[in-house]
C-alpha positions as CSV (number, residue, x, y, z in Angstrom):
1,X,49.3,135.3,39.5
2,X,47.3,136.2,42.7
3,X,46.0,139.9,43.0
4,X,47.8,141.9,45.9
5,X,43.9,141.8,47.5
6,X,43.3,138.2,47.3
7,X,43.7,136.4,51.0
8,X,47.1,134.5,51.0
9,X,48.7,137.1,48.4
10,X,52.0,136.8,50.5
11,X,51.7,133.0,51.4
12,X,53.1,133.9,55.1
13,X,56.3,136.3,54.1
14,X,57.8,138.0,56.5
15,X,57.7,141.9,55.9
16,X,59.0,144.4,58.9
17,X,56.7,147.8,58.8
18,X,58.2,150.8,61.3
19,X,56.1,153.2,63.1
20,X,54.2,150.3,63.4
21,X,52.1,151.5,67.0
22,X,49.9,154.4,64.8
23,X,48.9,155.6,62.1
24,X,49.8,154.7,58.4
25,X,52.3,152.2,59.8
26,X,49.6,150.6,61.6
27,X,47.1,150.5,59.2
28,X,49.7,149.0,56.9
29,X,50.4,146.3,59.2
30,X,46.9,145.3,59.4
31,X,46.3,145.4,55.9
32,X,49.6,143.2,55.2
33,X,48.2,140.3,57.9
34,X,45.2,140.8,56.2
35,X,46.2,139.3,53.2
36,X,48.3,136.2,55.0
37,X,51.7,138.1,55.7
38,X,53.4,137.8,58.7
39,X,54.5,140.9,60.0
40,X,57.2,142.3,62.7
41,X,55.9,145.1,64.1
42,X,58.9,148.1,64.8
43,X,58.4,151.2,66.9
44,X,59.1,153.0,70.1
45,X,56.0,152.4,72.4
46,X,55.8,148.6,73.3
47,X,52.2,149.0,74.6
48,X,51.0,150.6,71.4
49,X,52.8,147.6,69.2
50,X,51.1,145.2,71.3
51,X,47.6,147.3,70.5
52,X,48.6,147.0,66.9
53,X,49.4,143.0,67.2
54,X,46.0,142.4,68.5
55,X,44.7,144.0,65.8
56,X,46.2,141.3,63.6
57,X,44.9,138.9,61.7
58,X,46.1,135.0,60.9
59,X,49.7,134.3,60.7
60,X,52.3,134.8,63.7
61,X,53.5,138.3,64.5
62,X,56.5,139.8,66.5
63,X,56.4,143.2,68.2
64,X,60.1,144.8,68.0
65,X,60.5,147.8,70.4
66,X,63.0,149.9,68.5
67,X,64.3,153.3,68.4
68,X,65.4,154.3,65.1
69,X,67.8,157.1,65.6
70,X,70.0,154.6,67.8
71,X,71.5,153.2,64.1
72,X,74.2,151.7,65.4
73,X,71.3,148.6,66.9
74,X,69.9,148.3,63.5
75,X,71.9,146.0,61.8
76,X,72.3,143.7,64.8
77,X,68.5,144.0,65.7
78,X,67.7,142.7,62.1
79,X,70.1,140.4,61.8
80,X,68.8,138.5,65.4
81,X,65.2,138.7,64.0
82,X,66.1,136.8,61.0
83,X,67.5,134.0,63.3
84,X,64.6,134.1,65.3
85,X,61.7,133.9,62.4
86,X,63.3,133.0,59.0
87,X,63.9,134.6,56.1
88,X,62.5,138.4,55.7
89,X,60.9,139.6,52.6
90,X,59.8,142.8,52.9
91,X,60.6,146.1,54.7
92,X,58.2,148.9,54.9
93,X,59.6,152.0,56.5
94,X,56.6,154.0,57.5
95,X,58.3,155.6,60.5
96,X,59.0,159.8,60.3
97,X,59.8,162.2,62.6
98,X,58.4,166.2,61.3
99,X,59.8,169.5,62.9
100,X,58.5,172.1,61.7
101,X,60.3,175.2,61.4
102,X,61.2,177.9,59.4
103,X,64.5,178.4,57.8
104,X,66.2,180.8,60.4
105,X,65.6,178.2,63.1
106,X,66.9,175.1,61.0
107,X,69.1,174.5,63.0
108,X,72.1,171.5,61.8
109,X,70.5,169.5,65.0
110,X,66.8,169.9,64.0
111,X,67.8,168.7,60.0
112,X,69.7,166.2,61.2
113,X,67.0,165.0,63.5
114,X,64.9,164.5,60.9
115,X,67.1,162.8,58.5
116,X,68.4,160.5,60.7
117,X,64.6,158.9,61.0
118,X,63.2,159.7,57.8
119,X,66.3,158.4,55.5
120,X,69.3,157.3,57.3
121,X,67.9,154.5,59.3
122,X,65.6,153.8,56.5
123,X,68.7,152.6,54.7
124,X,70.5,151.0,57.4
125,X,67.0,148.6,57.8
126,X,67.2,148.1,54.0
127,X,71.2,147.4,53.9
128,X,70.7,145.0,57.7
129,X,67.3,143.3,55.0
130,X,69.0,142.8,52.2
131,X,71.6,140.5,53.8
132,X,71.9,137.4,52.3
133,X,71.5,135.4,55.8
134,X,68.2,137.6,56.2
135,X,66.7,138.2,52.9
136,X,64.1,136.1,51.4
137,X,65.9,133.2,48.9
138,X,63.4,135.0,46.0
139,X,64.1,138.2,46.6
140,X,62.2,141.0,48.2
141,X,60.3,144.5,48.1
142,X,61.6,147.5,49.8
143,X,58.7,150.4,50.0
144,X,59.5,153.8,51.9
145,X,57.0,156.4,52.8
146,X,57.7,159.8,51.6
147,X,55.5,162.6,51.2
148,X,54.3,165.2,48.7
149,X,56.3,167.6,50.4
150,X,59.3,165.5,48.9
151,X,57.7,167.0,45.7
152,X,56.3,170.0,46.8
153,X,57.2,172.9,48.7
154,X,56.2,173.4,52.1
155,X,56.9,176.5,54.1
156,X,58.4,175.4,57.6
157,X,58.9,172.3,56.5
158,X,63.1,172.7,54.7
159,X,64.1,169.7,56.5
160,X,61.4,167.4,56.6
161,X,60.8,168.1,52.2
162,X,64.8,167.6,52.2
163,X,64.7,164.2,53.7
164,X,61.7,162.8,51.8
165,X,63.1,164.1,48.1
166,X,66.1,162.0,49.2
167,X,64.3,159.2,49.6
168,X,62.9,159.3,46.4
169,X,66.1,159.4,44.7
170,X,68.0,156.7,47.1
171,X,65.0,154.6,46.0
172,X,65.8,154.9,42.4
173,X,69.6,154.0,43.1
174,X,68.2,151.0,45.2
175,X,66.2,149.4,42.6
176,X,68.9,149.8,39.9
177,X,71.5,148.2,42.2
178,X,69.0,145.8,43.9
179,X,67.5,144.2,40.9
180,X,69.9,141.7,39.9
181,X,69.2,139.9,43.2
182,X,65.7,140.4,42.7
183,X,64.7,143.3,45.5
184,X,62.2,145.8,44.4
185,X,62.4,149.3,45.9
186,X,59.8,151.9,45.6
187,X,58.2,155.0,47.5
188,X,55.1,156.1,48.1
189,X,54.4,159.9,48.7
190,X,50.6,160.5,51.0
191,X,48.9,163.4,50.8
192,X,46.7,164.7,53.6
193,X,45.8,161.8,55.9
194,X,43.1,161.5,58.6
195,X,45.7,160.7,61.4
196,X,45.9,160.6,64.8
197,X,49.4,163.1,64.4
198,X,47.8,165.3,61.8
199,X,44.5,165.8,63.9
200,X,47.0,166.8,66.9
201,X,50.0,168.8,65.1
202,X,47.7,171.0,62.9
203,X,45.1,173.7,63.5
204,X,41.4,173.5,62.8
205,X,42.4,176.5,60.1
206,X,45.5,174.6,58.5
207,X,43.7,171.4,58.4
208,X,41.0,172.8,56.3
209,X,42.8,174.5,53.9
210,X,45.1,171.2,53.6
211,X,41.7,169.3,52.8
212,X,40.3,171.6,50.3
213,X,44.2,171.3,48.6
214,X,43.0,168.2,47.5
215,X,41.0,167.3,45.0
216,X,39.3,164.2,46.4
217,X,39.3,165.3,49.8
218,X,41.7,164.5,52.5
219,X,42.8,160.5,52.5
220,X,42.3,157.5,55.2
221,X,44.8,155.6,57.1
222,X,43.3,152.5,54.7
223,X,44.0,154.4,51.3
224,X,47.9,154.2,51.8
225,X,47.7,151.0,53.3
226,X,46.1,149.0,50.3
227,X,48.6,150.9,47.8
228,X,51.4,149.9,50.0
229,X,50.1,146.1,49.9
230,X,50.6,146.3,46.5
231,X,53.8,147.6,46.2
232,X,55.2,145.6,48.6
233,X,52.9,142.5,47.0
234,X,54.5,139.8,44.9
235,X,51.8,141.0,42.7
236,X,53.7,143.8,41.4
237,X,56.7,141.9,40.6
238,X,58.0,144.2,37.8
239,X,57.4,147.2,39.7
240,X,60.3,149.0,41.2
241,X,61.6,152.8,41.1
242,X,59.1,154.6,41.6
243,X,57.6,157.0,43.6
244,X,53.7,156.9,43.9
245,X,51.7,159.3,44.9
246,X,48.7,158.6,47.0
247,X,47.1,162.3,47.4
248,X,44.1,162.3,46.1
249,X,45.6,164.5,43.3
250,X,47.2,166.7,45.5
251,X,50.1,166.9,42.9
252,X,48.6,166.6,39.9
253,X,47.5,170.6,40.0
């Protein structure tokens, strides 16, 4: 069996990352064409997909301009990309949304903001994958980006921590029911990255104490990527469940 980070690993599957324009999605994307996938590139900004597409390496790619809280467009949107490129194997839901706020002003809008990007449409773009005139004829991977906040507590951050745990245990659901038709479903849960939205959403002070949290120092855009290769990989074929954190041992303290 090829390893995840041999060239041609995928052989030209079709995997569909979200939040594809920045940040961990991005750097997923480019690690996935990397190694010979073809990739459909989902987010809101069509001039930063189109950054991220010439970025690519090898195979075709398709930018998909898509805004994930409509969820109604989902279904349909998949569904029409199918048609248009073949059969999809992979779905990597990198996309998030974070507000955060302390309990008192949690409000039902700003929770349900959050868990509308964060879980719901991450399980609409899994159910609209796993159709059988979409899917892969060998099956697929399903991967979803959590967070350690999904394990541990955050102040300010009720919602956000509420709609990562539940991806975590949807996950575990979705592999148990999934696995008959061959779809693997797993989460990964970053630590501190170096991102473009953690540079801008934190302060100098936060940050720091953030980076000293963990013991191998904060994480790159490229660290999540190559675990996320692998997960979503043929090469881990008996692989699914789980939650992996990638935190530089932010949660092992």
């Amino acid at each position: 069996m090829a390893s995840t980070f041999d060239p041609g690993a995928f052989d030209g599957r079709w995997i569909l990352v979200t939040g594809a324009s920045s940040g961990l999605g991005r750097a997923i994307a480019i690690e996935l064409a990397s190694q010979g996938c073809s990739v459909i590139l989902g987010g809101r900004d069509p001039a930063r997909l189109a950054a991220t597409a010439s970025a690519l390496k090898g195979r075709p790619h398709v930018v998909w301009p898509l805004d994930l809280s409509e969820h109604a467009a989902i279904a349909a949107g998949v569904q029409r990309l199918g048609s248009e490129v073949g059969p999809i194997y992979g779905l990597c839901h990198s996309a998030g949304t974070v507000l955060t706020r302390p309990l008192a002003s949690s409000s039902v809008e700003v929770v349900q903001a959050q868990l509308g990007v964060n879980l719901v449409a991450g399980l609409e773009l899994a159910r609209a994958v796993c159709r059988r005139d979409v899917l892969h004829p060998e099956g697929g991977s399903l991967l979803f980006l959590s967070s350690v906040y999904g394990r541990a507590g955050m102040a300010g951050q009720v919602a956000y921590s509420a709609s990562k745990g539940a991806l975590v245990a949807a996950v575990r659901s979705l592999a148990v029911e999934l696995a008959r038709r061959r779809v693997r479903a797993n989460c990964l849960s970053p630590g501190f990255v170096d991102t473009e939205m953690t540079r801008a959403s934190l302060s100098a002070e936060r940050a720091a104490t953030l980076k000293a949290a963990h013991p191998l120092g904060p994480g790159q855009p490229e660290d999540v990527a190559r675990a996320a290769a692998f997960l979503l990989s043929p090469a881990s074929r008996w692989i699914t469940g789980v939650d992996l954190p990638v935190d530089g041992g932010y949660t092992a303290q």
